[in-house]
C-alpha positions as CSV (number, residue, x, y, z in Angstrom):
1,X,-13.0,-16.1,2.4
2,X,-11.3,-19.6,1.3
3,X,-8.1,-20.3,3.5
4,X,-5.2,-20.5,0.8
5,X,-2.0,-21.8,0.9
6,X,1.0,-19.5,1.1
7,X,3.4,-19.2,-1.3
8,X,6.9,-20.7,-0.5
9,X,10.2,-18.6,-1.5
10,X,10.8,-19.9,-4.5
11,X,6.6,-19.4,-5.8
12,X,7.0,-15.3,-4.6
13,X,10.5,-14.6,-6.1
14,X,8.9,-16.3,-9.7
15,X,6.8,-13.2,-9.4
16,X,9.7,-10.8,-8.8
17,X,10.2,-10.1,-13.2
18,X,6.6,-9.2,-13.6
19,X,6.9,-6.9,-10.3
20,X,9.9,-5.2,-12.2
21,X,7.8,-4.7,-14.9
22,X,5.2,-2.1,-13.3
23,X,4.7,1.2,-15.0
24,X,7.2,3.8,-14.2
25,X,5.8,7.5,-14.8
26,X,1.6,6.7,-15.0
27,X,-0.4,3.7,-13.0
28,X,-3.5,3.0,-12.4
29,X,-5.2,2.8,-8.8
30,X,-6.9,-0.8,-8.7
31,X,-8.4,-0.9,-5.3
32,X,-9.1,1.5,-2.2
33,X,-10.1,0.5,1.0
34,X,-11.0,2.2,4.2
35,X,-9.7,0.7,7.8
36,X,-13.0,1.8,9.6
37,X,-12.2,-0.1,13.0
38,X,-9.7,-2.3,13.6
39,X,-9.8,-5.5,11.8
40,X,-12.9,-4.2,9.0
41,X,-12.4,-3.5,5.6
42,X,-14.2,-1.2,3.4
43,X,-13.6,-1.4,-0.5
44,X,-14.7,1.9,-1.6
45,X,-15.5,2.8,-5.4
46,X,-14.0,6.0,-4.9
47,X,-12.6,7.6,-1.9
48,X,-11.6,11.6,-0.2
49,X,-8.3,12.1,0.6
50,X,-8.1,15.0,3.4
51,X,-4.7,16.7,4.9
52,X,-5.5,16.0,8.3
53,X,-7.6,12.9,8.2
54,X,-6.0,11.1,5.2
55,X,-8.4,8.5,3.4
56,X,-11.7,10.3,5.2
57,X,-13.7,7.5,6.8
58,X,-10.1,5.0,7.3
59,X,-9.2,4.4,11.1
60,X,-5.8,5.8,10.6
61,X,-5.6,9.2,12.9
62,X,-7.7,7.2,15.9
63,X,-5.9,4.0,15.7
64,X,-2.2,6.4,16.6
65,X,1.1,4.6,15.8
66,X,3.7,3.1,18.3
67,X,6.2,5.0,16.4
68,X,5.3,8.6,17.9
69,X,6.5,9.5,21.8
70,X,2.9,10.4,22.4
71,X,1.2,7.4,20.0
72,X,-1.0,10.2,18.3
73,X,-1.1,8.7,14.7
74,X,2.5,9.3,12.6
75,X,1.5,12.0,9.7
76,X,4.3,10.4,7.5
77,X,2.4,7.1,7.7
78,X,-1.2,8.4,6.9
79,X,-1.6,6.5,3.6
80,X,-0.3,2.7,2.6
81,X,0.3,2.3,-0.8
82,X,1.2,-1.5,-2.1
83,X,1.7,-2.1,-6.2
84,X,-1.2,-3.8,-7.2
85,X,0.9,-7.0,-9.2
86,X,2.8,-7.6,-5.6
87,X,-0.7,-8.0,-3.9
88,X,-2.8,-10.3,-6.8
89,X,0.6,-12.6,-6.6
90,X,0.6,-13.0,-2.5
91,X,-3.0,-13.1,-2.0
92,X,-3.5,-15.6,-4.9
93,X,-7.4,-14.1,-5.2
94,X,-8.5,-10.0,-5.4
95,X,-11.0,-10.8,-2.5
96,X,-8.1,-11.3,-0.2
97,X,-6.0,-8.1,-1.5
98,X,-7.9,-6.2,1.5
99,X,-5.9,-8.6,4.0
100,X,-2.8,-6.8,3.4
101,X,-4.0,-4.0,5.5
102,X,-3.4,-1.1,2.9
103,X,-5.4,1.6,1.8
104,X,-4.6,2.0,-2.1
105,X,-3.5,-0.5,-4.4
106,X,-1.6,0.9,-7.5
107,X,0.0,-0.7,-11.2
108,X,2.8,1.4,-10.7
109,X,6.9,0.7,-9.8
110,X,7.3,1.9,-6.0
111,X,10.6,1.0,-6.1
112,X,12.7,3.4,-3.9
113,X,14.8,4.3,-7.5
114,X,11.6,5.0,-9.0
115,X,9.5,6.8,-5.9
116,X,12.2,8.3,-3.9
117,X,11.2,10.1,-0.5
118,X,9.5,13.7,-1.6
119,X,8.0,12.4,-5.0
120,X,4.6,13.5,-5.9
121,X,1.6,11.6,-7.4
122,X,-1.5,13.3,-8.4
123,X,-4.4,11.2,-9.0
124,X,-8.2,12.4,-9.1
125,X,-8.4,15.8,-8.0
126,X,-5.4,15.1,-4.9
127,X,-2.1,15.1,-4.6
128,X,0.5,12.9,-2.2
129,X,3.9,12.6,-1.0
130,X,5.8,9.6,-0.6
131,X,7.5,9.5,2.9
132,X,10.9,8.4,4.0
133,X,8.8,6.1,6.6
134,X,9.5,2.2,5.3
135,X,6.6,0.0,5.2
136,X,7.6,-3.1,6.8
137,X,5.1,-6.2,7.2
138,X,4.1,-7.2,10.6
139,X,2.2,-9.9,12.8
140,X,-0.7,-9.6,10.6
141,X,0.9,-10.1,7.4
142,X,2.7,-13.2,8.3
143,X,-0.7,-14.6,9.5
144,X,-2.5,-13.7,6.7
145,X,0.0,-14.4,3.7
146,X,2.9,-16.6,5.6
147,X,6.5,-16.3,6.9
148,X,8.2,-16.6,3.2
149,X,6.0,-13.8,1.9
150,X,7.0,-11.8,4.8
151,X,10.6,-12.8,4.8
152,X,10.2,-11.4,0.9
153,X,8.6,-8.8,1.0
154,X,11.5,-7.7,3.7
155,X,14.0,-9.2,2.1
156,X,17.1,-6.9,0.3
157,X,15.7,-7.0,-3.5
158,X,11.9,-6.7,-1.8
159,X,13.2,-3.6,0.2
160,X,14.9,-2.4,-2.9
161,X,11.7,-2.7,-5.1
162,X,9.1,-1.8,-1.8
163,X,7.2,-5.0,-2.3
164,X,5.4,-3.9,1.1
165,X,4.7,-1.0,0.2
166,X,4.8,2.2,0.7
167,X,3.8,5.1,3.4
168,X,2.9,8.4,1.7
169,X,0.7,11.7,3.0
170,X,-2.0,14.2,1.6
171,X,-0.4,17.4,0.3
172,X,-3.5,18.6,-1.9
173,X,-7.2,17.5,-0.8
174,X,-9.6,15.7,-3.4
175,X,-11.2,12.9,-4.9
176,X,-10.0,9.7,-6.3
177,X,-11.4,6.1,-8.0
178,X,-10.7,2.7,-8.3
179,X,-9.6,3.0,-12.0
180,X,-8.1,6.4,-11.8
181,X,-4.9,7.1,-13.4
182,X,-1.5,7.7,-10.9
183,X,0.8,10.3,-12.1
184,X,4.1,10.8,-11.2
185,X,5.0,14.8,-10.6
């Protein structure tokens, strides 16, 4: 991968109107990838999305979460969603989306007006929940992308529009694709 420069402030918020601009009611998923082991990446065609295991194959239930007492993995943090336009304007190349440490990449508005806690999405055969969780950036993120994309991402319009992302859960087993359509329930 080709070290790129990170975007200062004023480079990431020239982003923010096409961000706004994300379907609504019907997206389409752009990328999955599977967290095997920590630090590998796996960008998978098409994916199985499991109540207890989340995106089968992805590290999430072994790798636990330091925000449970007993640091089994949260289960309202089993999938990371991140809108797909956010992602191709940070990473400033599709073969460094991965980096962002999310599982699904979606055109759609996750804004917390649009996605609310409790909102479903069906896409392929499965169904998930957005959580009340927020997905914040960490360590990783400002390594990867740089302190103004992280400062961003957190900041109070990138919290309004969930410009990290955000955490969601299976409620109904199946099979999605890269490509597949994301509708809002």
């Amino acid at each position: 991968m080709i070290a790129v420069k990170p975007l200062s402030t004023a480079e990431l918020e020239a982003g923010l109107d096409h961000f706004r601009q994300a379907p609504k009611d019907e997206g389409v998923w752009e990328l999955i990838v599977r967290r095997p082991q920590a630090g590998e990446r796996e960008i998978l065609p098409e994916g199985q999305l499991d109540l207890a295991e989340g995106l089968v194959g992805d590290n999430w239930r072994a790798r636990g979460s330091r925000m449970t007492d007993d640091g089994s993995a949260h289960p309202e943090m089993q999938l990371n969603l991140m809108n797909s336009r956010v992602i191709a304007h940070i990473a400033q190349g599709a073969d460094r989306w991965q980096l962002a440490g999310d599982q699904l990449f979606v055109d759609m508005d996750l804004s917390k007006a649009n996605l609310p806690a409790g909102t479903r999405l069906a896409i392929g055969t499965a169904v998930i929940e957005v959580t009340p969780v927020p997905h914040n950036g960490c360590a990783k993120f400002v390594e990867r992308f740089g302190a103004d994309a992280m400062k961003f991402v957190n900041s109070p319009v990138g919290k309004e529009l969930c410009l990290r992302g955000i955490n969601a859960k299976v409620v109904q087993p199946g099979t999605i694709r890269a490509g597949d359509r994301v509708t809002k329930l």
